[in-house]
N, C-alpha and C positions, 0 to 999 in steps of 0.2 A: 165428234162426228157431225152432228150439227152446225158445228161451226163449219166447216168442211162443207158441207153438203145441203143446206138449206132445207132440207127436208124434219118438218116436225116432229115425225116420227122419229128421228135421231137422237132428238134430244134425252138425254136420260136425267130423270128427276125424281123425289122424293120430299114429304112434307108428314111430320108427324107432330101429333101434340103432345105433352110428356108431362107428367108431375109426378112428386115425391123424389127421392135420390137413387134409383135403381139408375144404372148401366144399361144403356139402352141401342140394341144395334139400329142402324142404321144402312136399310136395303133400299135398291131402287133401281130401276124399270124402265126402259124406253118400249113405245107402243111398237117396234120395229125388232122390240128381240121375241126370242120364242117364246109361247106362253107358259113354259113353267120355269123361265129363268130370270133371277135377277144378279146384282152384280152389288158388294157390300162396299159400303164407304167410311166406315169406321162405327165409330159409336161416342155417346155425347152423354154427357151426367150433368144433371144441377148437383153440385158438392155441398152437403149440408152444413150450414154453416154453424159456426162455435163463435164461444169471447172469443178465442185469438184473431179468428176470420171469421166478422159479421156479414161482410158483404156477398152479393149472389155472385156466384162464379159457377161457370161453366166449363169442362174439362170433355174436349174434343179429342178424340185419340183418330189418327188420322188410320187407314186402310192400309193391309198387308204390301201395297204394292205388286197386282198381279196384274196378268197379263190375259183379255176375253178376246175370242173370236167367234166365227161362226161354224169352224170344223175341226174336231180333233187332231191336233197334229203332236209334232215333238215339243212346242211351246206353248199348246194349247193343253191342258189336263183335262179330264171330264169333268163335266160341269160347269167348265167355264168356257163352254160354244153358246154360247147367249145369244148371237146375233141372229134373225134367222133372213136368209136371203132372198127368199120369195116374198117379203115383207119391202126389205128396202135396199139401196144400192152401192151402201156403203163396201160392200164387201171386193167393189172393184171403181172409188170413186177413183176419180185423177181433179185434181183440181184445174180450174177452167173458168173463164169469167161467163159469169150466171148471171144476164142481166135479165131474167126472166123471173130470177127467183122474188118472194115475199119478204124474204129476211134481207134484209141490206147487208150485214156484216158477211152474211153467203157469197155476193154478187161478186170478191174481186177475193181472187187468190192471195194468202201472204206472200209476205219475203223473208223468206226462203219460204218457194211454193213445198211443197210435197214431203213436210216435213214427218210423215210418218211411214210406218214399215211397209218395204218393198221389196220383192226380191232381185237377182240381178238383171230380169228383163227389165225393171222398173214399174212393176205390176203391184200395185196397192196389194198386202195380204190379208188386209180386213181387219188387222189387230184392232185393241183400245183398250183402255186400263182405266184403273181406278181413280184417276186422280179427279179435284172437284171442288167447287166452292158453292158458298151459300151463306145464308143469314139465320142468325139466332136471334129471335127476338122474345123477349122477357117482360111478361105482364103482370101489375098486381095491384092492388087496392089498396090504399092510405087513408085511413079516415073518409069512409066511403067516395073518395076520389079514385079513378084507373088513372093508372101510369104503365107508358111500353118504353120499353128502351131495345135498341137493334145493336149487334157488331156481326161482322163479316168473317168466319173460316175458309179456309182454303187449304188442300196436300196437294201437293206436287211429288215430280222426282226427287232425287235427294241435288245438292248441290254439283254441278261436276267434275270439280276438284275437293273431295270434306276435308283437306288440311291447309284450306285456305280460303278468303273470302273475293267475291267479285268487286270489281273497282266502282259499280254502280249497283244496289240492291236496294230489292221492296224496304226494307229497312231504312233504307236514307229515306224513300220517299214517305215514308212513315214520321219521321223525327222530324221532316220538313213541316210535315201536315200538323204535328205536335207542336211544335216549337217555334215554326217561321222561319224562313229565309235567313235571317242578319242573326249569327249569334252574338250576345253582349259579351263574353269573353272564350277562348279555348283555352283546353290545356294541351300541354304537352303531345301525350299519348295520342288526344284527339287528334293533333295537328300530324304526327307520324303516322297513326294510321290511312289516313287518306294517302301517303307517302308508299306505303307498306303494301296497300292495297293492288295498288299499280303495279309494284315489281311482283307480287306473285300472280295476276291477270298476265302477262306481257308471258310469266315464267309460260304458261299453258298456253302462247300462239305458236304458229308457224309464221312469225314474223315476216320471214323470206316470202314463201308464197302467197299469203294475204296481201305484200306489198305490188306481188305481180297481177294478182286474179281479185281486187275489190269487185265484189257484185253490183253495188250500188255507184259504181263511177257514172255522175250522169251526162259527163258528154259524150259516152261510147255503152251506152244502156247496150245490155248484151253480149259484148265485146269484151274483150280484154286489152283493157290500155297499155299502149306502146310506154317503153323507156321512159318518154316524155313527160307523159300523164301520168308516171306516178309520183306518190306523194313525196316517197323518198326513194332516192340512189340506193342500189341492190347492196353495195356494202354496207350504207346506213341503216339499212333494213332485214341486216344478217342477227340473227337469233342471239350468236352470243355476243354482238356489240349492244342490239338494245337492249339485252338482262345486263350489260355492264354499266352500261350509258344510267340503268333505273337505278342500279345497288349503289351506285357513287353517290347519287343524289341521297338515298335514303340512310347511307353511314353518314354523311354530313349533317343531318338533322338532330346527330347527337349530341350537336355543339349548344342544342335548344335548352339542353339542362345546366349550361355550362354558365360562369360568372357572366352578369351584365356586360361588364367589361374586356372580357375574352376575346382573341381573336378567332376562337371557337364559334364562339355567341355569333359573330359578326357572320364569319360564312354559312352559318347554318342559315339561319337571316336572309340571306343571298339567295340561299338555294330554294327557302321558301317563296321568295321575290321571282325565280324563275321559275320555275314552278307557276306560280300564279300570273304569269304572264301568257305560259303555253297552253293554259287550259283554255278547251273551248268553250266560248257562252251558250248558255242554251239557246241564243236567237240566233245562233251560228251554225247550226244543225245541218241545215241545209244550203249554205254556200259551202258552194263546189269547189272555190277559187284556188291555186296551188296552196295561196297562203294558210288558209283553212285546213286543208287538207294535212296541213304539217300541225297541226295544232293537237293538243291531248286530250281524251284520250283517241288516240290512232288507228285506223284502218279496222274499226269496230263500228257495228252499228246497234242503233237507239231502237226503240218500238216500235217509230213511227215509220222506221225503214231508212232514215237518213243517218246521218254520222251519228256517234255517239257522244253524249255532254255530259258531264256533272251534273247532278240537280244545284240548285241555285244555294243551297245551304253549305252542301260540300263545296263549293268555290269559294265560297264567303267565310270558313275555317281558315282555309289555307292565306285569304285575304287580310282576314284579322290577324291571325299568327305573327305574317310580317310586320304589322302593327303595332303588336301587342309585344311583342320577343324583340325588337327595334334596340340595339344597345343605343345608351344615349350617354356618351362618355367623352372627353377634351381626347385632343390631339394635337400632329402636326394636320394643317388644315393646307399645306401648299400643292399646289397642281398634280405633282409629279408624285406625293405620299397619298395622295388621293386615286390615283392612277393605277397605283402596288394593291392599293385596299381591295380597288373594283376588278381588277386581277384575281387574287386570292379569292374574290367573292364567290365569281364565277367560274371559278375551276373544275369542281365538283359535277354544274354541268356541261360548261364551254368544252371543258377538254372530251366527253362526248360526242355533243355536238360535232365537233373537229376533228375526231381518231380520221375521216377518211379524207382529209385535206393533204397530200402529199406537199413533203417541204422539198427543193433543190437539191439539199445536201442530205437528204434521207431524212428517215422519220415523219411523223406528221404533226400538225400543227395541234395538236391535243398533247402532246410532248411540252410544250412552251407552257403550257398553264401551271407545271411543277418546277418552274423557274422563270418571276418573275422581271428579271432584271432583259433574260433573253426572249420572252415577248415582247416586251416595250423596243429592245431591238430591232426584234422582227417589225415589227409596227412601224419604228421609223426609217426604217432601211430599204424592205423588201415593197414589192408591187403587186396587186391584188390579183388574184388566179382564181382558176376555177369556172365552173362552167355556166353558176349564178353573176359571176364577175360579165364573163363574155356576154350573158345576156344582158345586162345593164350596160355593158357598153363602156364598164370600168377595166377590161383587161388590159394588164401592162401597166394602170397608172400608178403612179408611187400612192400608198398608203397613206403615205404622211408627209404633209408639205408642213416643215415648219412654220409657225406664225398664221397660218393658211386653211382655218379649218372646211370652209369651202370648197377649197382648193387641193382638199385632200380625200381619197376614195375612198378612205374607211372614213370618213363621216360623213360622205354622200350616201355609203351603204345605211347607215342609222338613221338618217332623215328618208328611208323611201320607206311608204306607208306601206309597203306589200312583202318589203323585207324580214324574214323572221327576225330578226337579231333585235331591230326595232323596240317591240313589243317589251323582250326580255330588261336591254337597257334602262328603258324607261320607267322598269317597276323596280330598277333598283336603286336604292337612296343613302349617300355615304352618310355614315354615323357619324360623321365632323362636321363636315360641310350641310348636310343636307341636301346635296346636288343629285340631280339623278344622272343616272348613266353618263347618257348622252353629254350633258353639260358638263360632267369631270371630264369627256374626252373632250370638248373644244376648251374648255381651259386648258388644259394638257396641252396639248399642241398650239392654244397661243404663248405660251408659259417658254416652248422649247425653242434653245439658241439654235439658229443658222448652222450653226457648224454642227449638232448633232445630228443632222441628216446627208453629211459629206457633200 
């Protein structure tokens, strides 16, 4: 409520001092509820410690999870109308910019404003619950020296999916604070979970309509951006292509456990490399740009009210992974066996990316990623489409000029810095050669005879 409403009286707080190992509840009070009501927040033990556990621990049991107001209703039980409204205004605030108010964090409404209970006129019900944080801090005497040490609790709601984890949580930012940024090595599981993460988040959108109504789109604040402005085409932004588009990526990460030498190893590899190419940086939050916009994780937003990032530690897994998991194995090293690799590589996610690229003869261009010989076809055959084509001013041109990588529209599309495709190429690195993307596809096409392009 206070956060809401600037008013001090809102605030609800409690402070107790505790000794020996009794169980101790934990009641507490805003000057704004009625005076015989308070509202419980759980209860807190110093755990007496034994040999096996010397150290002081503390055992926070967080609060039933109930529901206060300030009038008995069908969700209000008695005794828990705590609020009283001759006191203060919560019982009908609306959020609204307070620049009058003392509190700063009062003065400007979240994003999303009015995130609590209403009914359907959109009338604040007064609700508030028990949720709450606060600090434990632990004092004691050594050799007649005091020493305190402080950590922070906190209960919330439960998660809003419990048989699955969010793509970003207090937990990362925990591990980051623990650990730093850069980890020296990952494993496995770590590198999938971040993988794993994302398709069950994505599983719990409305893909579709998130794509059409972002709140935070900031060149139409308010509005709802046209076609144009969004981040993806309504097909690429249909529910059961992007859980397909994530589940492809995330069975391919299997190939992680597979021999150095595997052609498993290599596409998992790959899909990591894509992957860490589409993620957004956290200094990318807030460009709005198309190219951004397409960046992961998608049409989510952060704390801060801008897009949503990784924290810098989860990026830097996925980063090390393809690092670390890198097969380093002989081959044939020529152009066009290089070309098959970076194919297979990106299959996993290209042919995603592509389910809504329509081909001439039927099908779509996510079709060719499960047969390598008829994309490099397509590739030197066919002419670049599509509606990112027309807007580059590449529609119609052939794909692939042999001998010509200049001179050809799919490697004009890789060298433009706003191009998705870009980013991905470049993080990927053949296991022969060591070439990235980009460079096996102009070898590739100086490598090819005249006459395979008719």
């Amino acid at each position: 409520m206070f956060r809401r409403t600037g008013d001090p009286g809102d605030r609800i707080v409690m402070e107790r001092t505790i000794t020996g190992h009794t169980r101790r509840d934990l009641t507490a009070r805003a000057p704004n509820f009625k005076a015989d009501r308070t509202i419980a927040l759980g209860s807190i033990q110093y755990v007496r410690p034994n040999e096996a556990f010397p150290e002081i621990r503390v055992r926070f049991t967080p609060p039933a999870g109930l529901v206060f107001g300030h009038t008995q209703d069908p969700n209000i039980a008695a005794g828990r109308d705590v609020y009283d409204r001759a006191r203060g205004v919560w019982d009908d605030h609306s959020d609204a910019f307070q620049f009058d108010s003392s509190t700063p964090r009062a003065r400007l409404p979240t994003a999303p404003g009015d995130i609590f209970a209403r009914n359907q006129a959109g009338i604040n019900l007064g609700y508030l619950d028990d949720s709450s944080d606060g600090v434990v801090t632990v004092s004691f005497a050594v050799g007649g020296v005091s020493h305190s040490v402080s950590a922070r609790i906190s209960s919330g709601p439960p998660d809003y999916a419990p048989d699955s984890f969010p793509v970003r949580s207090f937990a990362d930012e925990l591990g980051q604070m623990a650990h730093g940024p850069m980890p020296d090595s990952v494993s496995v599981d770590e590198t999938i979970d971040v993988v794993r993460r994302a398709l069950e988040t994505v599983r719990l959108m409305n893909t579709g309509v998130q794509n059409r109504s972002i709140p935070f789109w900031e060149a139409t604040w308010g509005a709802r951006p046209g076609p144009d402005e969004r981040p993806f085409s309504q097909a690429a932004a249909d529910f059961g292509h992007a859980v397909s588009r994530h589940r492809q990526v995330l069975d391919s990460l299997k190939g992680l456990r597979a021999p150095a030498t595997s052609p498993e190893r290599a596409a998992a590899v790959a899909s990591i490399q894509f992957v860490g190419a589409i993620l957004r940086e956290f200094t990318q939050a807030a460009d709005y740009s198309q190219m951004r916009m397409h960046a992961m994780p998608a049409m989510m937003r952060g704390g801060d009210g801008h897009m949503l990032a990784l924290c810098r530690r989860q990026r830097n897994v996925v980063l090390k992974a393809a690092e670390q998991f890198a097969p380093r194995s002989g081959g044939d090293s020529t152009p066009v066996m290089a070309m098959q690799r970076l194919i297979e590589a990106l299959g996993p996610g290209g042919s995603g990316v592509h389910s809504t690229v329509a081909l001439p003869n039927g099908g779509t261009l996510a079709d060719l990623f499960a047969e390598t010989a008829e994309m490099l076809n397509h590739l030197a055959t066919d002419v670049a489409r599509g509606p990112r084509a027309g807007n580059d001013g590449l529609l119609g041109e052939k794909l692939v000029k042999a001998g010509d990588p200049e001179g050809s529209a799919f490697f004009k599309m890789l060298n433009d810095n706003t191009h998705p495709m870009r980013g991905i190429f470049l993080s990927y690195h053949d296991p022969v050669t060591e070439d990235d993307g980009i460079e096996v596809v102009r070898k590739w096409i100086l490598d090819l005879p005249q006459a395979d392009v008719g």
